[in-house]
N, CA and C atoms as an extended XYZ file, in Angstrom:
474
Properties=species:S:1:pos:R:3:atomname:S:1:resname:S:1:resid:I:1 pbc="F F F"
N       108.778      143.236      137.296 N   UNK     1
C       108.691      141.788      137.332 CA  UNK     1
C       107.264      141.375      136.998 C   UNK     1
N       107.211      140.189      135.901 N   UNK     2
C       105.622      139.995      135.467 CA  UNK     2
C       105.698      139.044      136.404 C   UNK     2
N       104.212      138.806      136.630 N   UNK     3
C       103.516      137.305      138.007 CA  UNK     3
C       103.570      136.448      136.287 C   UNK     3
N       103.407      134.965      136.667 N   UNK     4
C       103.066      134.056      135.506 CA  UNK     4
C       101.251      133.859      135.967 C   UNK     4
N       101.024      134.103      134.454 N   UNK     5
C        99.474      134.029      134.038 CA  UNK     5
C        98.894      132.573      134.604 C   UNK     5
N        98.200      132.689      135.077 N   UNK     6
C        97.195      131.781      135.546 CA  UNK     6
C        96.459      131.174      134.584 C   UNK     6
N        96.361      129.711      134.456 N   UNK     7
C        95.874      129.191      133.486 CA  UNK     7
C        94.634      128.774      134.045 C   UNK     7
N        92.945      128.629      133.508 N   UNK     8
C        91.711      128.302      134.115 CA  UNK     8
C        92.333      126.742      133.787 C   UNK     8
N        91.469      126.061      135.345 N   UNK     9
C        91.080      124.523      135.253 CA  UNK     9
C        90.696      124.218      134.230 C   UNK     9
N        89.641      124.919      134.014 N   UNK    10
C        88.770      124.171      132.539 CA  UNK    10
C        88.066      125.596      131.326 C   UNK    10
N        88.241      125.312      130.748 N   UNK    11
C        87.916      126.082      129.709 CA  UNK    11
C        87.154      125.394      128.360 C   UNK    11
N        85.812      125.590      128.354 N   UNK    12
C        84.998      125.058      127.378 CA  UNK    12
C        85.905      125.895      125.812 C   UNK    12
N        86.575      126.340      125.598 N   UNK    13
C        87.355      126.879      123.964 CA  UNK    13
C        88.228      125.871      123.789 C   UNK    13
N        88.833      125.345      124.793 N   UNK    14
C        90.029      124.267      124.762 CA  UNK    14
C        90.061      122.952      125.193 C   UNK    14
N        90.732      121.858      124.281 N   UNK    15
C        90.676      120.783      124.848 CA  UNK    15
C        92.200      120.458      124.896 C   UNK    15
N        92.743      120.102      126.197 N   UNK    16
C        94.198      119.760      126.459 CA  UNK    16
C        94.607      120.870      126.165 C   UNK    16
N        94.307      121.926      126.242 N   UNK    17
C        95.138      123.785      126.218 CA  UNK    17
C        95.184      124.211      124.336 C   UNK    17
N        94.847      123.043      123.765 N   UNK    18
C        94.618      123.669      121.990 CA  UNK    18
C        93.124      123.996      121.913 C   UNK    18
N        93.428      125.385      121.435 N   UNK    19
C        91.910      125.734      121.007 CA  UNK    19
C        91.096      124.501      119.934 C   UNK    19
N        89.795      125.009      120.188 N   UNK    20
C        88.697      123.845      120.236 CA  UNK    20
C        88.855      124.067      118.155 C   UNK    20
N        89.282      125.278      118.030 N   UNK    21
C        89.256      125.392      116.120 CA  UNK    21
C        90.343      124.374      115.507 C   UNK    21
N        91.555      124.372      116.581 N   UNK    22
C        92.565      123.589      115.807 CA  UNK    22
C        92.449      122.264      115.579 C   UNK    22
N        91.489      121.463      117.100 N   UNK    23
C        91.439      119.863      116.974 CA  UNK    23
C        90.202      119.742      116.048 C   UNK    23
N        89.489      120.482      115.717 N   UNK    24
C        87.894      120.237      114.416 CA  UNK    24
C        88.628      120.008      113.067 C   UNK    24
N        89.804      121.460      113.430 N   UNK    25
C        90.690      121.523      112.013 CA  UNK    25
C        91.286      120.257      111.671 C   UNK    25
N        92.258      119.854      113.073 N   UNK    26
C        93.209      118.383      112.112 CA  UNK    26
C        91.746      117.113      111.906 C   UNK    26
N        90.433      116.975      112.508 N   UNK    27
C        89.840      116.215      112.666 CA  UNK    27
C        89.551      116.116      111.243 C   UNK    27
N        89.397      117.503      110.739 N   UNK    28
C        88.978      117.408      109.220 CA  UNK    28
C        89.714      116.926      108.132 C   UNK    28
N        91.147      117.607      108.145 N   UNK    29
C        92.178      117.249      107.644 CA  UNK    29
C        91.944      115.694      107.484 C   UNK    29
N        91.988      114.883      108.466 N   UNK    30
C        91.821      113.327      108.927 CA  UNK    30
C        91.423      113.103      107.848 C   UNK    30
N        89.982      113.664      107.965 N   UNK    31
C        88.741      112.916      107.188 CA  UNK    31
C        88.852      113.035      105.449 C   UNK    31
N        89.810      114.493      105.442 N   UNK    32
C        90.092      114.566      104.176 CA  UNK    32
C        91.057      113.644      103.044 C   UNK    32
N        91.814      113.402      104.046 N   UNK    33
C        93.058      112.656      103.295 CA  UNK    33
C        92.121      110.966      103.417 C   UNK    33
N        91.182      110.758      104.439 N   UNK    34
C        90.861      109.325      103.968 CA  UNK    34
C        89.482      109.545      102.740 C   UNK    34
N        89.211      110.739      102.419 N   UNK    35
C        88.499      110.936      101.233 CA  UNK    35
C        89.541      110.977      100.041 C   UNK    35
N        90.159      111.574      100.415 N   UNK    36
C        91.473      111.390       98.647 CA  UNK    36
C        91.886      109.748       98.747 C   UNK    36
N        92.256      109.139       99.952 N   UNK    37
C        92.234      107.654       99.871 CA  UNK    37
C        91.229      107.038       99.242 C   UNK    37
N        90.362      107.299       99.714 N   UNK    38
C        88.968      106.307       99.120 CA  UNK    38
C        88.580      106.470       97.712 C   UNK    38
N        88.440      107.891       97.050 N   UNK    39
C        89.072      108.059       95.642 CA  UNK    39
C        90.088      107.138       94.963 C   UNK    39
N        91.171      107.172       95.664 N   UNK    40
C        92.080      106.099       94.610 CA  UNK    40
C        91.934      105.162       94.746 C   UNK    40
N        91.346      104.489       96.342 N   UNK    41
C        90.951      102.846       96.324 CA  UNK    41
C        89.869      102.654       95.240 C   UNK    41
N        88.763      103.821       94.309 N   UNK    42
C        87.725      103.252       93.998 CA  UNK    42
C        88.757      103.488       92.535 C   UNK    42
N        89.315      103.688       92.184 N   UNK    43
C        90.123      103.878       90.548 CA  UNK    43
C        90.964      102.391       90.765 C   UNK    43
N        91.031      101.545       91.872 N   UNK    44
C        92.442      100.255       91.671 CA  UNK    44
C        91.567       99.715       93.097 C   UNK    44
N        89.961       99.173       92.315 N   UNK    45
C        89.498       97.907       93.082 CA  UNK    45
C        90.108       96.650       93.479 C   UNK    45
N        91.122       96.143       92.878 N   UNK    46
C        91.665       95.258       92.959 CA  UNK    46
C        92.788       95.501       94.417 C   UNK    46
N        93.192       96.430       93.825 N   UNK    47
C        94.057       96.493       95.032 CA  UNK    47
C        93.960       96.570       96.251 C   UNK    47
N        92.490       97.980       96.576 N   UNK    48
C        91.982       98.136       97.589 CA  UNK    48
C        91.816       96.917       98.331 C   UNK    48
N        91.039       96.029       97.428 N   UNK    49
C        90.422       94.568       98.152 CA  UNK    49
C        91.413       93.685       98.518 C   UNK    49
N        93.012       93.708       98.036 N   UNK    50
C        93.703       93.368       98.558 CA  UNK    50
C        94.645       93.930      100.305 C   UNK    50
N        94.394       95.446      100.168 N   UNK    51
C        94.941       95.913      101.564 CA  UNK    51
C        93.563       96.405      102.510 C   UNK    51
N        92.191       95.417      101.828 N   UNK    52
C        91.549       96.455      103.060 CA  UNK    52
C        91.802       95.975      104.578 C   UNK    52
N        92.280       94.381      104.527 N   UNK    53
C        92.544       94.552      106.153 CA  UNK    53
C        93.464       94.615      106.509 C   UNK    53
N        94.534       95.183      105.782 N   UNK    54
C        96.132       95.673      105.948 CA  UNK    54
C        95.676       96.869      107.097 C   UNK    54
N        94.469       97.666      106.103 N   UNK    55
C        94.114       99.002      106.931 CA  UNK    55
C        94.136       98.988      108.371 C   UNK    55
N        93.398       98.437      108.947 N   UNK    56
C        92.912       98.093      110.122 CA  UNK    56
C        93.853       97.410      111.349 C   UNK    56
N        95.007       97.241      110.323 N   UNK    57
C        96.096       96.474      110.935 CA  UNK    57
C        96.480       97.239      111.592 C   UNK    57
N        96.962       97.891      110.637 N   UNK    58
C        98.493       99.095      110.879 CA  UNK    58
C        97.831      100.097      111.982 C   UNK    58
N        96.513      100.022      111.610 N   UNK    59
C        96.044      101.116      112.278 CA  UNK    59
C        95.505      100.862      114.125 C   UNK    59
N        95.556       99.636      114.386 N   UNK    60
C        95.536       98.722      116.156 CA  UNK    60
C        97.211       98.643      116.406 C   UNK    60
N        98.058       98.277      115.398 N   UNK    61
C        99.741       98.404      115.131 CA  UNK    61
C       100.021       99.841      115.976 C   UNK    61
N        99.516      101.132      115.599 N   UNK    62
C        99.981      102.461      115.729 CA  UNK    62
C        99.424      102.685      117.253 C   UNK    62
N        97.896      102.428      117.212 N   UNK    63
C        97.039      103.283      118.368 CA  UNK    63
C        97.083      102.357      119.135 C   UNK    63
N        96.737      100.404      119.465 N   UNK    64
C        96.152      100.349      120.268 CA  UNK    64
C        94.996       99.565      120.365 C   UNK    64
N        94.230      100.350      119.835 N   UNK    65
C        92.830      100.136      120.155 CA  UNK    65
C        91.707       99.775      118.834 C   UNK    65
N        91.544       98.486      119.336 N   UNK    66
C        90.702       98.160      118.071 CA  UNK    66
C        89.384       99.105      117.756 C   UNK    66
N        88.663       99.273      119.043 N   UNK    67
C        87.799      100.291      118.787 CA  UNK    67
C        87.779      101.247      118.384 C   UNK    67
N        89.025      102.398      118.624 N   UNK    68
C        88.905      103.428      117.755 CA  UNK    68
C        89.380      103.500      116.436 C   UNK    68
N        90.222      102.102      115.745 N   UNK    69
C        90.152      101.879      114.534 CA  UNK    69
C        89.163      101.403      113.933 C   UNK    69
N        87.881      100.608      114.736 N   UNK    70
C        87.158      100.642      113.792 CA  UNK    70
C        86.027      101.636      113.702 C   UNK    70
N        86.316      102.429      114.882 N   UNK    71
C        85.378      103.909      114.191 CA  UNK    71
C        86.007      104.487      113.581 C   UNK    71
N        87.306      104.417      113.415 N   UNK    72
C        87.972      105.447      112.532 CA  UNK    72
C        87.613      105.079      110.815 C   UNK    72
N        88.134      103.827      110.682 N   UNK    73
C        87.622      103.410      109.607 CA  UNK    73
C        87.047      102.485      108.990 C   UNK    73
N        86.032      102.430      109.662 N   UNK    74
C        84.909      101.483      109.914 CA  UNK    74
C        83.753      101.571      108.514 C   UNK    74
N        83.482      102.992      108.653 N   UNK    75
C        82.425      103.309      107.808 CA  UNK    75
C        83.042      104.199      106.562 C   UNK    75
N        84.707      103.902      106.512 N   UNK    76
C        85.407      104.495      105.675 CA  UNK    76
C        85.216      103.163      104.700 C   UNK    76
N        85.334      102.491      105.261 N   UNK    77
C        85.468      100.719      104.730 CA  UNK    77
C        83.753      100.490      103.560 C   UNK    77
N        82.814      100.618      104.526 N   UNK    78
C        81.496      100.203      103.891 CA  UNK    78
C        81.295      100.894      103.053 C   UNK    78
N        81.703      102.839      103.152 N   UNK    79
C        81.332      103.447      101.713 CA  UNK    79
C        82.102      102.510      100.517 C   UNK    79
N        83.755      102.548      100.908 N   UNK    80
C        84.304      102.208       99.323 CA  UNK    80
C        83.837      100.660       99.074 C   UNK    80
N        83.023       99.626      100.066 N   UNK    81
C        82.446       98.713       99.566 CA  UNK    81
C        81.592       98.747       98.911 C   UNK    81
N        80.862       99.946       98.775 N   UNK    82
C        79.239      100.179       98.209 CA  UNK    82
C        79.398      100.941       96.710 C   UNK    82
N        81.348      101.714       96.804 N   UNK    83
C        81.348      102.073       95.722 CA  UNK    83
C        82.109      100.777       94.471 C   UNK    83
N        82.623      100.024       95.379 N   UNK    84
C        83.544       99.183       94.242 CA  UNK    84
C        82.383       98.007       93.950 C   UNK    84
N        81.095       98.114       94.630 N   UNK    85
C        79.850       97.058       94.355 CA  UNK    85
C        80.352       95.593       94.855 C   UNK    85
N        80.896       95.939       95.732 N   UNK    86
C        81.500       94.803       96.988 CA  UNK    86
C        80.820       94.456       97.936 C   UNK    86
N        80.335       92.858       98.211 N   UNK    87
C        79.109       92.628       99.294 CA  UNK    87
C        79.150       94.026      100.243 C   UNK    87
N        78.191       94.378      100.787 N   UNK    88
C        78.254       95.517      102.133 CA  UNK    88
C        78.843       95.073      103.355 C   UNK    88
N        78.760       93.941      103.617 N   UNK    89
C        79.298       93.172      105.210 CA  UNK    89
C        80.736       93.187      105.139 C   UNK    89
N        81.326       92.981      103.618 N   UNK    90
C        82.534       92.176      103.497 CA  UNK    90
C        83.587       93.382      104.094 C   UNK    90
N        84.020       94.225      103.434 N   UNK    91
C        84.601       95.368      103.994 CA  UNK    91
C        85.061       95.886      105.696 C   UNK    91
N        83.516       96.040      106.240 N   UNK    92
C        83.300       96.395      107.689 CA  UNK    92
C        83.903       95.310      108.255 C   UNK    92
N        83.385       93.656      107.821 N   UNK    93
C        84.051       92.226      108.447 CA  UNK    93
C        85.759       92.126      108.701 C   UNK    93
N        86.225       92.763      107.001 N   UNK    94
C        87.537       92.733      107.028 CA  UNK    94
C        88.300       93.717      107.880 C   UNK    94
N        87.696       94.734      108.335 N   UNK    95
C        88.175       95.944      109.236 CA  UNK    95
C        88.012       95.288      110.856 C   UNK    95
N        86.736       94.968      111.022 N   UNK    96
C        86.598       94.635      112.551 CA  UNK    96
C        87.713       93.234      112.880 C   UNK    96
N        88.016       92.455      112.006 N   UNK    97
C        89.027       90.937      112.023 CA  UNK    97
C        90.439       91.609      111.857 C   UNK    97
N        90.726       92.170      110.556 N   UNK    98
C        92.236       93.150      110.571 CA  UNK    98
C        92.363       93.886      111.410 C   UNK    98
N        91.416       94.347      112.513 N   UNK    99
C        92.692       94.816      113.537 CA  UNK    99
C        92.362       94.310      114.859 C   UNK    99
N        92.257       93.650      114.720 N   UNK   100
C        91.721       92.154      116.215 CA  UNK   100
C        93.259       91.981      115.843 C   UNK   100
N        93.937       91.271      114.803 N   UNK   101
C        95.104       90.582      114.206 CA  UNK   101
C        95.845       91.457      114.493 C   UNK   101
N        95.774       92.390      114.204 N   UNK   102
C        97.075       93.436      114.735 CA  UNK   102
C        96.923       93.772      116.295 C   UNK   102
N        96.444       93.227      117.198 N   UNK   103
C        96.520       93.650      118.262 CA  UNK   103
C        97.686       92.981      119.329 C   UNK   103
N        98.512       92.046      118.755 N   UNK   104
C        99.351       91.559      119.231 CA  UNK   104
C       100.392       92.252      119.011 C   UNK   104
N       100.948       92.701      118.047 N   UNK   105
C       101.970       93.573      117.463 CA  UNK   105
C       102.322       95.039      118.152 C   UNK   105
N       100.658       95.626      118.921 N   UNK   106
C       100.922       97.251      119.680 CA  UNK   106
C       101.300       96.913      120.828 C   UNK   106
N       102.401       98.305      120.621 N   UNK   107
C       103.296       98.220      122.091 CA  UNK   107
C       102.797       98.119      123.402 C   UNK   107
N       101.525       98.541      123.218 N   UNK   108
C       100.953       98.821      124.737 CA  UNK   108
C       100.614       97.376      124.852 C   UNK   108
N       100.072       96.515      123.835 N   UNK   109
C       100.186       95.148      124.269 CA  UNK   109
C       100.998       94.104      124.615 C   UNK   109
N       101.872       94.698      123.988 N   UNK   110
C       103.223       94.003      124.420 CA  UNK   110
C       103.713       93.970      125.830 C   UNK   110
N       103.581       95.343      126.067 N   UNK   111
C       103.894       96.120      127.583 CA  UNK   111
C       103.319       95.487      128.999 C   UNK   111
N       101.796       95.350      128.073 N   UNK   112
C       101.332       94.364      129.478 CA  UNK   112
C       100.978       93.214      129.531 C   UNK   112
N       101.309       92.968      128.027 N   UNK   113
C       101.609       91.217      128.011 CA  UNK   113
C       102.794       90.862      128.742 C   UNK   113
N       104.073       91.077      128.757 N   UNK   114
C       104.989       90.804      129.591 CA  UNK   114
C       105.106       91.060      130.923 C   UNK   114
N       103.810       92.074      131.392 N   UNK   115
C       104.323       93.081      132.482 CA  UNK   115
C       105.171       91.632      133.789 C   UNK   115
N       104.395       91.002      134.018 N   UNK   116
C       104.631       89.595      134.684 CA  UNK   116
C       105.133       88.551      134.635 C   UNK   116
N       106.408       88.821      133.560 N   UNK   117
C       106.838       87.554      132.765 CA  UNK   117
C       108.186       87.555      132.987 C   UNK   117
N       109.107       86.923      132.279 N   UNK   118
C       110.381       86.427      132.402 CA  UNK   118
C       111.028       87.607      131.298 C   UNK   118
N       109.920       88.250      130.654 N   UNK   119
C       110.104       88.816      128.930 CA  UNK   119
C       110.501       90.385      129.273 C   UNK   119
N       110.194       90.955      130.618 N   UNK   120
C       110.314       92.573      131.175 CA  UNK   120
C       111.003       92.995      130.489 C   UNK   120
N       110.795       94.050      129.771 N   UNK   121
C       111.986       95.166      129.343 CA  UNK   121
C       112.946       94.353      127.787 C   UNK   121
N       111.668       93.335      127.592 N   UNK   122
C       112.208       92.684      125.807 CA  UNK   122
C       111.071       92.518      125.238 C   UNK   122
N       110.187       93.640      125.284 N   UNK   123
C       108.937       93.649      124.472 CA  UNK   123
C       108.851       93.485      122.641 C   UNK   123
N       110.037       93.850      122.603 N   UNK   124
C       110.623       94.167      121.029 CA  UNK   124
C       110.942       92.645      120.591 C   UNK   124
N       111.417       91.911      121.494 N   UNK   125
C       111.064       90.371      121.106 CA  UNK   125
C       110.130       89.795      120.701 C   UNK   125
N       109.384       90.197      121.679 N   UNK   126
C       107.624       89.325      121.464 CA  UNK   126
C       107.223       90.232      120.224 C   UNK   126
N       106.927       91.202      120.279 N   UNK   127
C       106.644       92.236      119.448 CA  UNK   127
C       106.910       91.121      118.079 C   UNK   127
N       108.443       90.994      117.649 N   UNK   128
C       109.211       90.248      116.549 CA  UNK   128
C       108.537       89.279      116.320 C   UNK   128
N       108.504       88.202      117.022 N   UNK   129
C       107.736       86.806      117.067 CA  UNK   129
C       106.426       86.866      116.878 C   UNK   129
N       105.701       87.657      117.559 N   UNK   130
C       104.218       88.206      117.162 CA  UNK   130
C       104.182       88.683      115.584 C   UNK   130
N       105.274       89.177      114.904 N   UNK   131
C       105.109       89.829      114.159 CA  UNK   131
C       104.523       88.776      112.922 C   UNK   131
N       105.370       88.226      112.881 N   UNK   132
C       105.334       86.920      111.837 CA  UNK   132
C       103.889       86.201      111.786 C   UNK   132
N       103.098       85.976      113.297 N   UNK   133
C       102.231       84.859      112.794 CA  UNK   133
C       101.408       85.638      112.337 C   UNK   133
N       101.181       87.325      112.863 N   UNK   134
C        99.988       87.831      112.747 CA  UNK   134
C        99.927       88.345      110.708 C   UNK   134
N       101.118       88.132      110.156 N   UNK   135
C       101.341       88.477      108.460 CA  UNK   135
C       100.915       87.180      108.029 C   UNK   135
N       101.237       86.042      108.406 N   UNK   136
C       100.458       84.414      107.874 CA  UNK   136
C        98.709       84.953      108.471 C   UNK   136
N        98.445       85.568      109.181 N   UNK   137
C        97.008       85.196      109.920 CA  UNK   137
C        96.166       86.516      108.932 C   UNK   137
N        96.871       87.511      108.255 N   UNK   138
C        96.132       88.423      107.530 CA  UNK   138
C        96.947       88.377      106.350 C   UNK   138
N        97.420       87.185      105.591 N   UNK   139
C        97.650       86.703      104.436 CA  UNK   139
C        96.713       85.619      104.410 C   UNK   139
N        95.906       84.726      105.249 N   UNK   140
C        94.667       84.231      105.373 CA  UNK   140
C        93.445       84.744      105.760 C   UNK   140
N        93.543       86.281      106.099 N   UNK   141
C        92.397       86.688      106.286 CA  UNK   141
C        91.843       87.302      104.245 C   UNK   141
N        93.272       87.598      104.069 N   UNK   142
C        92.970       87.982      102.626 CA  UNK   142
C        92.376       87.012      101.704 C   UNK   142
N        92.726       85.534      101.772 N   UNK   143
C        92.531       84.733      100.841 CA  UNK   143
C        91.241       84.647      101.458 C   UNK   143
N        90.293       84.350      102.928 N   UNK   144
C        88.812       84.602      102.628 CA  UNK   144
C        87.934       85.587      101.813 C   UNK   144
N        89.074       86.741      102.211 N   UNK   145
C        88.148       87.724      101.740 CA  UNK   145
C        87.633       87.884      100.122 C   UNK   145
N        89.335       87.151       99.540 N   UNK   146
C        89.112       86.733       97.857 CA  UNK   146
C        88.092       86.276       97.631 C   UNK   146
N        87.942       84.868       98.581 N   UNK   147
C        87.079       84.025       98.614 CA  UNK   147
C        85.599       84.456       98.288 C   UNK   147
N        85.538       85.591       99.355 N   UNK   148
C        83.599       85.787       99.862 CA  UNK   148
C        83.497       86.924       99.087 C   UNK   148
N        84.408       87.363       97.996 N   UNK   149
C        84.944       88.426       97.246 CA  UNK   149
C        84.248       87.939       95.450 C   UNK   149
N        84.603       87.093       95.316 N   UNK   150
C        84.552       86.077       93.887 CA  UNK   150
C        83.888       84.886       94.013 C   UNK   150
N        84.096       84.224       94.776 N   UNK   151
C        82.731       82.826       94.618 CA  UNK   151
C        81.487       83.093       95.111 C   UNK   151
N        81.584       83.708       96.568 N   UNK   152
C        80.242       83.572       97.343 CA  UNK   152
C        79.859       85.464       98.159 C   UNK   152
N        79.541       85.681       97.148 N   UNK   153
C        79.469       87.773       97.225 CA  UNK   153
C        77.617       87.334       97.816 C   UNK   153
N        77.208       86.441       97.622 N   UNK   154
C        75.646       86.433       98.267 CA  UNK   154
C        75.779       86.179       99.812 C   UNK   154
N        76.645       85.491      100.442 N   UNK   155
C        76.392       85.091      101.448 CA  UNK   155
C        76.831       86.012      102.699 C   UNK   155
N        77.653       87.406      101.933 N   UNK   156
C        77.617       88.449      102.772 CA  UNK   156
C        76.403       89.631      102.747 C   UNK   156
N        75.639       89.124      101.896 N   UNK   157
C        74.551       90.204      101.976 CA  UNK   157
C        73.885       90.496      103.442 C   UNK   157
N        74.090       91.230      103.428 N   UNK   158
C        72.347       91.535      104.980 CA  UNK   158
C        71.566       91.143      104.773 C   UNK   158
């Protein structure tokens, strides 16, 4: 009869029981695929400048947390601004506002937006209704960005 192995409290090789090589590994991976992104945003400027605060959306939409979307792609944002010769502010602006806007839409906000409400256990409602104003509110965040994009590219300078 084997005893079951004893697992240490803490172990500096592991974080959450995956070795410390595998989370550097997907960290890289991460960073890689938003380098093949940023490549094709700089070949279809136009477009990029149309979803950069889509980015930021989807990405408070998935996680949560505006903060770690905008470290995530925060300074993913200012390189391809510096490569498409796009004010420097404008980019980072459109990332830190696109996912402020999406923060109505994540579940966890939903969750404790209702926690106290009449709404318990119909988060997928609000969620719905949220959904709508926040696509009018970053279909107007886009038309500034056109804006400070094509008329007034000085007044985002540093």
């Amino acid at each position: 009869m084997r005893l079951p192995t004893v697992v240490p409290a803490f172990d500096r090789n592991t974080i959450r029981g995956e070795p410390v090589g595998n989370v550097t590994s997907r960290i890289r991976m991460v960073r890689n695929v938003s380098a093949v992104a940023g490549n094709d945003s700089c070949r279809y400027p136009v477009v990029f400048a149309n979803r950069a605060d889509a980015v930021p959306w989807i990405g408070v939409a998935l996680s949560g947390s505006n903060t770690s979307t905008n470290a995530l792609f925060g300074g993913f944002q200012y390189s391809i601004g510096g490569l498409l010769h796009m004010p420097p502010l404008l980019l980072p602006s459109l990332n830190s506002v696109g996912a402020e806007i999406g923060k109505p839409i994540a579940p966890q906000t939903a969750s404790v937006g209702v926690a106290t409400s009449k709404f318990v256990r119909r988060e997928g409602q609000v969620i719905r209704h949220n959904l709508a104003w926040t696509l009018v509110l970053l279909a107007y965040l886009l038309l500034i960005a056109l804006f400070y994009r094509g008329v007034l590219p000085a007044a985002m300078q540093p």
